[in-house]
C-alpha positions in Angstrom: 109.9 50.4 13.1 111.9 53.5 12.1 115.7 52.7 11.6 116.9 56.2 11.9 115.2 57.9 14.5 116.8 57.6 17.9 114.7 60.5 19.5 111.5 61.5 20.4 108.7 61.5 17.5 107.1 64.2 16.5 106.1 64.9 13.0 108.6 62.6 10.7 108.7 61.4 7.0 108.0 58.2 5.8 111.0 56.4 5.4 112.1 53.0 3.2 113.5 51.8 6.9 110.5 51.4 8.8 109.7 49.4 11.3 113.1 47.4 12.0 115.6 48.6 15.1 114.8 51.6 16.9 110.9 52.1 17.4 110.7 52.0 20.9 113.0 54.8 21.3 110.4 57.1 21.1 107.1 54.6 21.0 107.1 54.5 24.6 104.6 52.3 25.9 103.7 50.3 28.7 104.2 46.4 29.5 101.5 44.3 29.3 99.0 44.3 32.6 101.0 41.8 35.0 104.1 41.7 32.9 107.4 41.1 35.4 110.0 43.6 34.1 112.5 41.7 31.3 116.0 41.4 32.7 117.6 42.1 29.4 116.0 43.7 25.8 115.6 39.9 24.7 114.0 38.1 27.0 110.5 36.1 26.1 107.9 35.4 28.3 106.5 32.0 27.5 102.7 30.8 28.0 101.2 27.9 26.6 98.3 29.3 25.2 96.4 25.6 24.5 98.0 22.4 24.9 101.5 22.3 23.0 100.9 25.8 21.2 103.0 28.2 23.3 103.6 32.0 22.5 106.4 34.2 23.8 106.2 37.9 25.0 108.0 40.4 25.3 107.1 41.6 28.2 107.4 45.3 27.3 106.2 45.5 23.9 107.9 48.7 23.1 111.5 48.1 25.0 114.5 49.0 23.0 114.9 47.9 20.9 111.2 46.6 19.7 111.5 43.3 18.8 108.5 40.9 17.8 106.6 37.8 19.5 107.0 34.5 18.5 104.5 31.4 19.0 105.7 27.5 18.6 103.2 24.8 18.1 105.0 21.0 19.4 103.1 18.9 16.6 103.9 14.5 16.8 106.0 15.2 13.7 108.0 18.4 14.8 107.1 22.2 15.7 106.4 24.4 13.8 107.8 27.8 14.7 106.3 31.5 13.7 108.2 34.8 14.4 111.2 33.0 15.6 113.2 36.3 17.0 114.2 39.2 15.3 118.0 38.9 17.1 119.7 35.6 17.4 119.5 35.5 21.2 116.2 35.5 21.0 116.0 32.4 18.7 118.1 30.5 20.6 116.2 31.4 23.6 113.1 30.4 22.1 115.4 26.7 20.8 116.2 26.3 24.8 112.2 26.7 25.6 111.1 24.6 23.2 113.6 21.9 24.3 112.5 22.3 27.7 108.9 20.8 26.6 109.6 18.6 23.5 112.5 16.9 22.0 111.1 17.3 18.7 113.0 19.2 16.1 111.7 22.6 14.4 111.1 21.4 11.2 109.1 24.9 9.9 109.3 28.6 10.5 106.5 31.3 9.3 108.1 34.8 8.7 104.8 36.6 9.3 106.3 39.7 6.9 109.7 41.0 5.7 110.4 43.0 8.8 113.6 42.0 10.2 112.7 42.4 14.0 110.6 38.9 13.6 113.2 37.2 11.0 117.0 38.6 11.7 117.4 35.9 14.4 116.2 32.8 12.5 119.5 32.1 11.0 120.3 30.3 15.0 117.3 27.9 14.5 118.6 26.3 11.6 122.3 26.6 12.7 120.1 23.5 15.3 118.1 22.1 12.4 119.6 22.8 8.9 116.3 20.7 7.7 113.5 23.5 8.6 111.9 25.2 5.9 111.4 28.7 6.4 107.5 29.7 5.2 106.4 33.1 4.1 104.4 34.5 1.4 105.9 35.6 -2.1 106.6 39.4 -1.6 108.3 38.7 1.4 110.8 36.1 -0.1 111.1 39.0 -3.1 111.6 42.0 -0.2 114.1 39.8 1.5 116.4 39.3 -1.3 115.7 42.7 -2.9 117.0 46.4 -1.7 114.2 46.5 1.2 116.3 44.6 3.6 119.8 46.3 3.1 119.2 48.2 6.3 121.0 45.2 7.8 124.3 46.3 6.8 124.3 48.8 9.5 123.3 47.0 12.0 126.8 46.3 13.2 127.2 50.1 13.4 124.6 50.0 16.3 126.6 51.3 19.2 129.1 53.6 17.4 125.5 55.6 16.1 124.1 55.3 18.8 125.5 54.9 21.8 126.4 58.4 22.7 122.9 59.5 22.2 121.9 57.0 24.8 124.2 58.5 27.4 123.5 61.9 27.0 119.8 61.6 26.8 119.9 59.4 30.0 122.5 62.0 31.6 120.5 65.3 30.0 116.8 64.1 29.8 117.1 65.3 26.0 116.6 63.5 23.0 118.9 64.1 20.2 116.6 67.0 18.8 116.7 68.7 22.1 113.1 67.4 23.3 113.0 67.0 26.7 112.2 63.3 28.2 109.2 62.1 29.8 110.5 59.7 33.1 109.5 56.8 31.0 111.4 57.6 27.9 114.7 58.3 29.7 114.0 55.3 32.2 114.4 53.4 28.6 117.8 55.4 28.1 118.8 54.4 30.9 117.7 50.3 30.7 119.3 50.8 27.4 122.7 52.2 28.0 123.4 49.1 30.9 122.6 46.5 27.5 124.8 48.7 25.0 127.4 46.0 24.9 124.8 42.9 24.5 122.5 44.9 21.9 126.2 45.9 19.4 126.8 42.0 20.1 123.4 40.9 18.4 123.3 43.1 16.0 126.5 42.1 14.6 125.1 38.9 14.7 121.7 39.4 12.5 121.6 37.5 9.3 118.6 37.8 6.6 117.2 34.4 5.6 115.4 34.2 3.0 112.0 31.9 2.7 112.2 28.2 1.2 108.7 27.9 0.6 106.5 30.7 -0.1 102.2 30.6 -1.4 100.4 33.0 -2.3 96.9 32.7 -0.3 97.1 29.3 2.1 99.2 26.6 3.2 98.1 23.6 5.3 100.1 21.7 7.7 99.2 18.2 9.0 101.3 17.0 11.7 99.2 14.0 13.4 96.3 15.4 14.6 96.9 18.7 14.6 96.5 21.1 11.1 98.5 24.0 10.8 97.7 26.7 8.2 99.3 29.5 7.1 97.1 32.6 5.6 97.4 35.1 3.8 94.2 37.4 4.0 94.7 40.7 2.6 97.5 43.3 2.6 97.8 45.6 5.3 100.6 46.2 7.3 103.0 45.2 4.2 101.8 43.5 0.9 103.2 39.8 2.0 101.5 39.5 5.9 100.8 36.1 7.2 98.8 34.9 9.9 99.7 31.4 11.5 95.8 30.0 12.5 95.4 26.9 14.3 91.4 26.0 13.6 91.0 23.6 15.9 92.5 25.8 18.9 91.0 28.9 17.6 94.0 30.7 17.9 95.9 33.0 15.2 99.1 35.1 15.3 99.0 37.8 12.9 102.5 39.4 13.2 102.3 43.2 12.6 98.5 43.1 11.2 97.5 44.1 14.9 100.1 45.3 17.4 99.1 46.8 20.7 98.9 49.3 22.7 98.7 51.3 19.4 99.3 50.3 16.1 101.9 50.6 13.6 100.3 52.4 10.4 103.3 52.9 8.0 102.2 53.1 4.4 98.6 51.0 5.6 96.3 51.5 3.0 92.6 52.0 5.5 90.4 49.8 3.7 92.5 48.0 2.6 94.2 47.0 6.1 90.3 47.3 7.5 89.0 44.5 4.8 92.2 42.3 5.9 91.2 42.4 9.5 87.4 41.9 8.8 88.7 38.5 7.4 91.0 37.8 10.3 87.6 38.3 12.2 85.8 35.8 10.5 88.2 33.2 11.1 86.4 32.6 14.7 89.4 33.1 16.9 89.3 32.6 21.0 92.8 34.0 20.6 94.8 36.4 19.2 99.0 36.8 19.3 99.7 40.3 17.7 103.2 41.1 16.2 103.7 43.2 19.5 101.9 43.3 22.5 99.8 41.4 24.6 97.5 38.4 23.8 93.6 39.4 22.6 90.8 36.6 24.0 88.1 38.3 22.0 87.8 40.8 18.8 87.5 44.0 21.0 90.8 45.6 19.6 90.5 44.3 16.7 86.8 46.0 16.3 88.6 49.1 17.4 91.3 48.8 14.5 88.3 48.7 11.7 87.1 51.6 13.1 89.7 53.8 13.1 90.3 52.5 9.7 87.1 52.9 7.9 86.2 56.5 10.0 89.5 58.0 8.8 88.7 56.2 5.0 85.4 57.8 5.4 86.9 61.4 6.7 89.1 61.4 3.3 86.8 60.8 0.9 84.5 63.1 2.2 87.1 66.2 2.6 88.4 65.6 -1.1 84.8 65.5 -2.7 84.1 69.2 -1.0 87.2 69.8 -2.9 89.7 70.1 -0.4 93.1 70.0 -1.8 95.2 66.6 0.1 97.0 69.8 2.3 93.8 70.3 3.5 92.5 66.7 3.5 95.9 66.2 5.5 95.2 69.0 8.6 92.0 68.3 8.4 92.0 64.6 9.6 90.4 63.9 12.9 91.9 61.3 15.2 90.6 63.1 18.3 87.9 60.0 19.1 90.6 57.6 18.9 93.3 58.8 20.6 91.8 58.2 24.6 90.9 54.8 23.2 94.0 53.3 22.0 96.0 54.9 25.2 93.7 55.5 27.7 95.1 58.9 28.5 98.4 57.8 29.5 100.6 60.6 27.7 103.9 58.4 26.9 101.5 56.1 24.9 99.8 59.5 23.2 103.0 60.2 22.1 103.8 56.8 20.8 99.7 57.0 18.9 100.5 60.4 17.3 104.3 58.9 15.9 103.2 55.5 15.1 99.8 56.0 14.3 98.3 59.4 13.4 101.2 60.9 11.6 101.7 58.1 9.2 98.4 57.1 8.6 97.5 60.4 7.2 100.1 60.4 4.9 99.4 57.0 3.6 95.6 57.5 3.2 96.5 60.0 0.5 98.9 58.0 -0.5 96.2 54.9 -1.1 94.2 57.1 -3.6 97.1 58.6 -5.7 99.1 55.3 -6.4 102.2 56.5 -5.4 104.4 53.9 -4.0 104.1 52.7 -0.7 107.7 52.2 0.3 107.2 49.9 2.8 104.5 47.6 0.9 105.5 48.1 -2.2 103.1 50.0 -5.1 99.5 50.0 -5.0 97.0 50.7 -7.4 94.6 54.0 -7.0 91.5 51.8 -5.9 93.6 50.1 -3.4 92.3 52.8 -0.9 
């Protein structure tokens, strides 16, 4: 998520940088129920989900720095790879699992959306296979060569910005804006100062690659007996999301679209991102592999997501037909019946709702009506809402 914010969240601007390096800085939540503890900030857990489609984990969604799943589905004519690391470690890591249960060669990867902590790493796959094609949908291919990727360029910078800040929150239990740490949060300081020298390393290494095949609304693969399909549904989480849904094994990875425990709600236009996950509904899936977090086996969450989407859609069109000016609209908001559900009362993830989720999704309701541009997403129109 955020770039540029290596401290605790607590009220903060939209910025054209979201969602790429530093998110879990601040978004401090918990691993997944049963998760083993990650040895390093790039480590996968792998689990094949159905036979030959296999997703990886990270086993603490919000470990600095956040970096996205990836699934792999080992077809009779090659896999076919979405999310395939947002570091190059991480891609080669997935190369060495997916060599350890087929010696067929990657011959596609899905970019679910232009965020660069599920692309930055993809560059290693084809370094192996020079032949993949790389699949995403047209805005991403445009956001990828364009301005919204530049934040690359610092990436090399990582450690000289912030390393310091690392070792005096961990020695202080202060963030960089003098907030004091919860045990988590400075836990993460701490896991994060012992892989300062492996995380500059990888950075340096991040390359943007850009898609060689984009659609615009579906794209069918059939390898032997197995179909493939990449979808685009709707806009939500940036104007160029795709899901990878395998019909016959009722499974879909959505990339950022859903991430758990809370949600990332940058510049998400509610009914808008509330239609999109409707349709994601109807597919029928038995499984579901969100951008980050753990794996869904029925729509619970996703039910959960529509709701908070279409009560706070409802709560804004309300307030500004009473005449409330979007000040008003904006204090008045009410998250309060949310909150306990996305983090079940566990304070370090209330802080990571309120950062993530709250703050920003006020701002962009507004935003949804107005037109003004989203800067992650890109402009919408006013009844884009």
């Amino acid at each position: 998520m955020l770039a540029d914010c290596p401290s605790v969240p607590r009220s903060r601007s939209l910025l054209p940088l979201s969602f790429v390096i530093l998110v879990a800085i601040s978004a401090v939540g918990v691993p997944s129920a049963g998760a083993r503890p990650a040895q390093d900030p790039f480590e996968f857990h792998f689990t094949e989900l159905a036979p030959g489609v296999w997703t990886g984990e990270r086993p603490d969604s919000a470990r600095i720095p956040v970096m996205g799943n990836t699934v792999f589905v080992v077809t009779e004519e090659g896999v076919i790879v979405f999310d395939g690391g947002g570091l190059p470690l991480m891609a080669e890591r997935l190369l060495a699992k997916i060599a350890s249960v087929t010696d067929q060669p990657v011959t596609h990867i899905g970019i679910s959306h232009w965020h660069g902590d599920h692309s930055f790493g993809i560059s290693a796959i084809l370094e192996k296979f020079p032949e993949a094609e790389v699949v995403a949908h047209s805005f991403t291919r445009a956001a990828m060569l364009g301005s919204p990727v530049a934040y690359i360029d610092r990436y090399p910078d990582f450690l000289t910005n912030y390393g310091e800040k690392f070792r005096v929150g961990a020695e202080q239990g202060l963030d960089s804006e003098g907030n004091e740490l919860s045990p988590i949060e400075r836990q993460r300081y701490v896991e994060t100062i012992d892989h300062l020298e492996l995380m500059g390393a990888e950075f340096g290494r991040a390359r943007v690659t850009v898609p060689t095949i984009t659609f615009e609304d579906r794209l069918v693969l059939h390898r032997g007996e197995r179909t493939v399909e990449f979808l685009f549904l709707g806009a939500g989480n940036t104007a160029g999301d795709i899901l990878l849904w395998l019909p016959q094994e009722k499974i879909v990875a959505t990339g950022d679209l859903v991430v758990r425990p809370t949600p990332y709600l940058f510049n998400v236009p509610p009914r808008i991102w509330s239609a999109t996950l409707q349709r994601v509904n109807e597919l029928g899936y038995q499984m579901l592999v969100p951008g980050h977090g753990d794996v869904q086996r029925d729509t619970a969450y996703v039910d959960l997501l529509i709701e908070l989407a279409d009560t706070i859609a409802d709560q804004r069109d309300a307030l500004l037909a009473e005449g409330r000016t979007d000040d008003e609209v904006l204090e008045a908001l009410d998250f309060s019946g949310f909150e306990e559900r996305f983090t079940g009362g566990d304070p370090s993830l209330a802080d990571s709702f309120e950062a993530w989720a709250e703050g920003p999704f006020r701002a962009a309701a507004l935003k949804a009506l107005t037109g003004e541009p989203m800067v992650v997403i890109g402009p919408r129109h006013p009844e884009d809402s």
